[in-house]
N, C-alpha and C positions, 0 to 999 in steps of 0.2 A: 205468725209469731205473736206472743202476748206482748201487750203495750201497758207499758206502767202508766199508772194512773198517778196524776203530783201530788205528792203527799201535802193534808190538809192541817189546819190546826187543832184538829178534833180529833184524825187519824195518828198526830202524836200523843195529845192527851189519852188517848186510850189504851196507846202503846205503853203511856208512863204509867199508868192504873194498873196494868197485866203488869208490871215488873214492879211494882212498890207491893201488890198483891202477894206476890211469890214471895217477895223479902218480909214482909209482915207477918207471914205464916209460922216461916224457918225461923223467923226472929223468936216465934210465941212456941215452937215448941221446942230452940234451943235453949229457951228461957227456964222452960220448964224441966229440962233435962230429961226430957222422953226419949229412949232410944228403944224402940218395937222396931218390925216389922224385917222383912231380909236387909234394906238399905239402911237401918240403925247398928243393925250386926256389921254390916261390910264398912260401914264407916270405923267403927270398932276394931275390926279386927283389922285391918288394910290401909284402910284408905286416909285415917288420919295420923296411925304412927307414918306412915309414909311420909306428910306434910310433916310431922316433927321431926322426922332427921333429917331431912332435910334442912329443916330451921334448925337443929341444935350442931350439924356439922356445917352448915355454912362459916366461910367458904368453901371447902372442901367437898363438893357434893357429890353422893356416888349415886348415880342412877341406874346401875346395874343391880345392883342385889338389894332394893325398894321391896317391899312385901303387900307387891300390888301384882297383877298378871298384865297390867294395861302400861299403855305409853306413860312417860312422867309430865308433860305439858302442864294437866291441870293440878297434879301437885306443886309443883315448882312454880304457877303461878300465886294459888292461894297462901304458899310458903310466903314468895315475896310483898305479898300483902300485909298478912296477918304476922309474920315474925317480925317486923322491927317496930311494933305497938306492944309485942309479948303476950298477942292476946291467948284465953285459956280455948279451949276444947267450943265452948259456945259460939264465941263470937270468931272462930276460926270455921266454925259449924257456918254463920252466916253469911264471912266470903263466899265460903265455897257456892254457894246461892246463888251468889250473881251469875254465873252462866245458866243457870233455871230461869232468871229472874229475864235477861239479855234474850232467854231462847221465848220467849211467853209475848215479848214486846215485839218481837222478831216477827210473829205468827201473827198479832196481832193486828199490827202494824203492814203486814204483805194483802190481810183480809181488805183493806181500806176499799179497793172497788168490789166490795161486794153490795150490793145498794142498799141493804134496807139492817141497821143494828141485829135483829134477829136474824137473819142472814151471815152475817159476821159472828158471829158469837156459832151457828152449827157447825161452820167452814173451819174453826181452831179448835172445836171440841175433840175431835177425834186423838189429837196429840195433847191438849192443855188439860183434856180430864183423864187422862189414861193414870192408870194406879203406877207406872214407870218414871213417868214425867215427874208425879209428889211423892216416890221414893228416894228419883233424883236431886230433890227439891230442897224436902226436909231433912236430908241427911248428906254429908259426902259421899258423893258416887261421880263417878265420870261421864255418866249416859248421857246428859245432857248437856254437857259442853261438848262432844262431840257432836252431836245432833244440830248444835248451833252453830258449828265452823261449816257443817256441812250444807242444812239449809238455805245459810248463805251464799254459799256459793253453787247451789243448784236455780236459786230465786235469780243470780245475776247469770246464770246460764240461759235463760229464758231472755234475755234481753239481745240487743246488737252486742259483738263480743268484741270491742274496741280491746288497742293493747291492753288500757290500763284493766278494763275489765278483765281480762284473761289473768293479768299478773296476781291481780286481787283473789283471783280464783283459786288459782296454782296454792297461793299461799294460806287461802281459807282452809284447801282440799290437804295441805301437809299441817297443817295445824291439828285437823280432824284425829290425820294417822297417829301424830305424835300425841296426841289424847287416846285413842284407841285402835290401836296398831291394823284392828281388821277392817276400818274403814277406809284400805286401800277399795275399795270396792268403789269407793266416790268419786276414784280415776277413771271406769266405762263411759259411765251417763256426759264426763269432761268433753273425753276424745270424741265421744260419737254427735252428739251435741255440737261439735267444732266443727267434724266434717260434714254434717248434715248445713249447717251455716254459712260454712266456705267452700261449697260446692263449684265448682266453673273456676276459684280461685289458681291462681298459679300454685305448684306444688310448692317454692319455696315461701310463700306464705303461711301455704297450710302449715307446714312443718314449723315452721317459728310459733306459730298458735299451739300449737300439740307443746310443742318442749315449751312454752310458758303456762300451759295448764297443769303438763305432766310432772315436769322434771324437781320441782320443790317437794313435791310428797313420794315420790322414789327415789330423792336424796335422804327424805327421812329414814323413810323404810328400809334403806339400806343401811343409813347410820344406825339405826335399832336393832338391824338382827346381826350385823357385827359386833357391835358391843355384847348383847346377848347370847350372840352364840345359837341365836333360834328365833322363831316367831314371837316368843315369849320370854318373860325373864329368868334366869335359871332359877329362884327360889319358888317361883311356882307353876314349873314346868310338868311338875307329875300330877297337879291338881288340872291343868285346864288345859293339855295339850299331849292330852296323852294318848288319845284314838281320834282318829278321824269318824265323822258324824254324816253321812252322806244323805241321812235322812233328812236335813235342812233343807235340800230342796222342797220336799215334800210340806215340809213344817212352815216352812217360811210363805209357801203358797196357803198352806191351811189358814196358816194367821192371817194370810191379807184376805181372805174370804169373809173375816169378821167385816173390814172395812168395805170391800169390792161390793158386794153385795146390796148394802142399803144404797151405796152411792148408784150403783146400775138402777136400780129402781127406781132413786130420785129424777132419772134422766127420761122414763117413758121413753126409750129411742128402743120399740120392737122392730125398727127398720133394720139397725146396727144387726142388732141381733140375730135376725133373718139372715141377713147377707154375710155374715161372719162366724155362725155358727160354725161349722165346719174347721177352720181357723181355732177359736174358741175349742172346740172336744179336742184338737190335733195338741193345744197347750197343756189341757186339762188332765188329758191324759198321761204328759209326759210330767209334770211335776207328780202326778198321784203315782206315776211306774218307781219311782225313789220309794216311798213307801209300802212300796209292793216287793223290790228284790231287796232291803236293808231291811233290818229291823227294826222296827214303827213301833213297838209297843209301848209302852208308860213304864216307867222303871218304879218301884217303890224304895223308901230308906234301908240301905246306904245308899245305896246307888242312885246319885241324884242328875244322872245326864238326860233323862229324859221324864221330865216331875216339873209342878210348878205350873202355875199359873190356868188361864180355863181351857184351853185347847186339850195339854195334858190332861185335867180332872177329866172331860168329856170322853176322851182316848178311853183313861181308864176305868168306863163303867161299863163298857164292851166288851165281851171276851176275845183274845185276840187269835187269831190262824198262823199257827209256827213261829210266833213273836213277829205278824205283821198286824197291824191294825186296818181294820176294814173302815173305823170312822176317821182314821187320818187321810186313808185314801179318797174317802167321800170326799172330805175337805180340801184337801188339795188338789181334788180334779175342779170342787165348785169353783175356788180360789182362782186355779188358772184359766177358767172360760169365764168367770166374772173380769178378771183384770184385763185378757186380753178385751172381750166387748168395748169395755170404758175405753182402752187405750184407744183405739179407733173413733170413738165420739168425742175426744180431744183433740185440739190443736197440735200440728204433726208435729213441729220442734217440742214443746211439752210430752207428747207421749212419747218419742223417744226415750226423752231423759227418763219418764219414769218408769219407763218399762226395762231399758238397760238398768237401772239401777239396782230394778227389784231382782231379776237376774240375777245381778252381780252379788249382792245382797245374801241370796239363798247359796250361794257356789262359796260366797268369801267366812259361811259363818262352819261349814264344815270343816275345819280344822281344831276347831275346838271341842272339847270331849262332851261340852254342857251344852243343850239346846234349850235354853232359859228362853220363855217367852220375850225377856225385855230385850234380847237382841234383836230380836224379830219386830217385837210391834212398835218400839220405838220410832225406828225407819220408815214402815208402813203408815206408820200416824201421821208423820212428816208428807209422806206421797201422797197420803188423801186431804189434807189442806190445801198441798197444791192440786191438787186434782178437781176438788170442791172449789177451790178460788178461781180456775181456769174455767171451769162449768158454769161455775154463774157467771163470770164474764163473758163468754160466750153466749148467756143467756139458755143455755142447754137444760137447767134444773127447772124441773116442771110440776115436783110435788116435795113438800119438805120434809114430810110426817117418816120419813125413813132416816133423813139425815136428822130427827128429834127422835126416833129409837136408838140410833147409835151412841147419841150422846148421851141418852140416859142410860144404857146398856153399860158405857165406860166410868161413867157419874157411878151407875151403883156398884159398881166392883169397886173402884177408890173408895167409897164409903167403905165398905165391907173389910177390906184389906189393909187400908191406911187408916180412914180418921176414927174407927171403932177401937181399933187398937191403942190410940194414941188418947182417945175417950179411956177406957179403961185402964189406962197406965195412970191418969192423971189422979 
């Protein structure tokens, strides 16, 4: 089991530096009233009228017919912030930030036993440089407040799971949902997690743990899809839930291959390898079979359920066989024998959690008609932080020059994507 390391005065200072950082950004390009890129649009068109009716009908709030697809949590927070200041569009833009700002400290701040500053700084790259994260960031979007109910309550999953700890959990894990309805996904890695911990336990134990992990975010979840009526809110039920997407398996493994891969290599364990090969193809093969009997190809405009971001661009310079993609399948076989490797040269309560998660992850995002990269690699960025902070803790990383391609790899897409854009609007 991972042993937390006491956090120092240096490991808060730098935690406060990643979130004054985030807020200084969103401050400089609320200021400037830059609104580029997809999360300048979705703040536009969603996600801040949302926050204003909110404020303009309080008290009266209707969270049913919001012209958002996602839970109302982080409207209804940044509502209660930013409406009794009356602030406009900007500094409503800057609330919204702090859960950017909260998730950045968060990562930060978990990196502290990694031993050496540059150490720390590759271990958060994967998630703090992703062009997801400073979409999230500099504009309102939800991704990142959920990301940060969730990884906290995945980081206190790695620990002894005392009541309180469990209740703290339950409550992180329904807070998630109620921010973005599909991270019921973050109830697997809970349950299994608990019974891998309270093993030999009396059953009525266990069972008291399960329903204080479980039962707050399946009260959510159930509160949401009766009011709605569905998974989703009725006003945008024909944009984002309108076909099931079973390629996600497949996609969601692709994506983690961007991260699975440098980290396998950072670890030099051709032992793992050797002995788990087998294991490794038996995964690889099954995430790449979703891309083989669905339809894997890259869709072009209109049709934006499968476009976006570098996985899809790469898809689409392939020609595809019956509208399957032979470089998704590539990717999602490499994906699921690089993940499974790692997960085996991790700490077994750790690889658990993040192997159920990722799982969970690729099964909970096919319900939705869009396979946008940021559902995928958001999650994945999170699982290799912890994956990378548990490797060096273990002392497992044995060359770094991989986990310094990945952060540059993610560094020059946010350039390219965010701050070129927000250069040329200025």
């Amino acid at each position: 089991m991972a042993t937390a390391k006491k956090p120092t005065r240096g490991a808060h200072l730098s935690a406060a530096v990643a979130a004054c950082t985030v807020l200084a950004c969103t401050a400089l390009v609320a200021g400037l009233g830059v609104i580029v890129t997809a999360g300048g649009r979705d703040q536009r068109s969603f996600h801040l009228p949302s926050v204003m009716r909110i404020r303009d009908d309080f008290p009266r709030i209707d969270i049913v017919d919001l012209p958002t697809a996602t839970g109302p949590l982080y409207h209804l927070v940044v509502a209660a912030i930013s409406g009794p200041f009356g602030m406009g569009e900007a500094g409503t833009q800057i609330v919204g930030a702090l859960f950017a700002a909260a998730l950045a400290a968060l990562a930060v701040w978990h990196a502290r036993s990694v031993p050496t500053p540059y150490g720390r700084a590759l271990a958060v790259a994967p998630l703090l440089l992703s062009v997801y994260f400073w979409q999230s960031a500099l504009w309102m979007l939800t991704d990142d407040a959920a990301i940060l109910f969730t990884m906290a309550a995945l980081v206190l999953l790695e620990r002894t799971l005392t009541t309180r700890r469990q209740v703290a959990i339950g409550v992180l894990i329904a807070a998630a949902i109620a921010t973005r309805q599909t991270f019921v996904w973050a109830l697997v890695p809970a349950i299994l997690a608990c019974l891998w911990s309270m093993r030999g336990r009396p059953w009525p134990t266990r069972v008291g743990a399960l329903a204080r992990l479980c039962v707050p975010g399946v009260a959510v979840l159930v509160a949401l899809v009766t009011m709605w009526g569905g998974l989703t809110p009725p006003a945008m039920r024909g944009f984002n839930a309108s076909t099931q997407s079973w390629t996600s398996i497949a996609f969601t493994f692709a994506v983690a291959a961007i991260f699975a891969v440098p980290v396998l290599i950072a670890t030099m364990r051709t032992d793992v390898i050797r002995e788990r090969a087998r294991v490794g193809v038996a995964v690889g093969a099954v995430a790449a079979l979703a891309a083989s009997v669905f339809p894997s190809a890259a869709t072009s405009f209109p049709d934006d359920s499968r476009r976006g971001g570098v996985v899809w661009a790469v898809v689409a310079q392939v020609p595809d066989v019956a509208g399957r993609s032979p470089i998704l399948v590539i990717l999602a076989f490499i994906g699921g024998f690089a993940c499974t490797v790692v997960f085996f040269i991790l700490e077994r309560r750790t690889a658990i959690i993040l192997a159920s998660a990722l799982c969970a992850l690729a099964v909970a995002t096919a319900p939705g008609a869009q396979l946008y990269q940021k559902y995928a690699e958001l999650p994945i960025g999170m699982f290799a932080v912890l994956a990378i902070v548990a490797l060096f803790a273990d002392g497992q990383i044995r060359r770094t020059w991989p986990l310094l391609g990945l952060a540059g790899f993610q560094a020059l897409l946010t350039i390219g994507v965010v701050v070129m854009p927000i250069v040329r609007a200025v």
